[in-house]
C-alpha positions, 0 to 999 in steps of 0.5 A, a space after each residue: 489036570 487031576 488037580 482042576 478035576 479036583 477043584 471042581 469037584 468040590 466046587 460041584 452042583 450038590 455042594 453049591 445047592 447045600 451051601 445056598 440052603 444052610 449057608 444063607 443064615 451064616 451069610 446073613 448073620 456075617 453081613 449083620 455083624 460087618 454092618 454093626 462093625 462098619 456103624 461103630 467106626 462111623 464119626 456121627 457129627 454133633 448137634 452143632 455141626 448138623 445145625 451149622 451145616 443145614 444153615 449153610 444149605 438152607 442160605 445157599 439154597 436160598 441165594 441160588 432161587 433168588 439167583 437164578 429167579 433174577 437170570 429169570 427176569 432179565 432174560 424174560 426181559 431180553 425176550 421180550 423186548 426182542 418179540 416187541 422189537 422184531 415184531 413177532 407175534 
């Protein structure tokens, strides 16, 4: 039991409100350097491999409009034949 009593005392309300004023430099400073660190790991990809990709989004895009503007059509179509067919206004 003395040693949870000790525990939280450390852990106090005073040590808490001291390390939330002078710890958050440290805290920000640590965040700034995991994130230079984590950037250097990162494999940037090369112009090459931007402009293949961007083709391939830009054709797949393409093909789904046109894709899906014929789904479009033909169930206008449908629609529109079942109206004139059944007499709906």
């Amino acid at each position: 039991m003395k040693t949870a009593m000790a525990e939280h005392d450390d852990d106090s309300f005073g040590g808490r409100a001291r390390d939330s004023v002078t710890g958050w430099w440290g805290r920000s400073r640590r965040f700034l350097a995991e994130v230079r660190n984590e950037m250097s790991r990162v494999t940037w990809p090369s112009q090459k491999e931007v402009y293949a990709t961007t083709l391939v989004v830009i054709l797949t895009s393409v093909f789904f409009g046109v894709y899906l503007w014929g789904i479009d059509l033909v169930l206008n179509g449908i629609v529109g034949w079942l109206y004139r067919t059944f007499g709906a206004a």
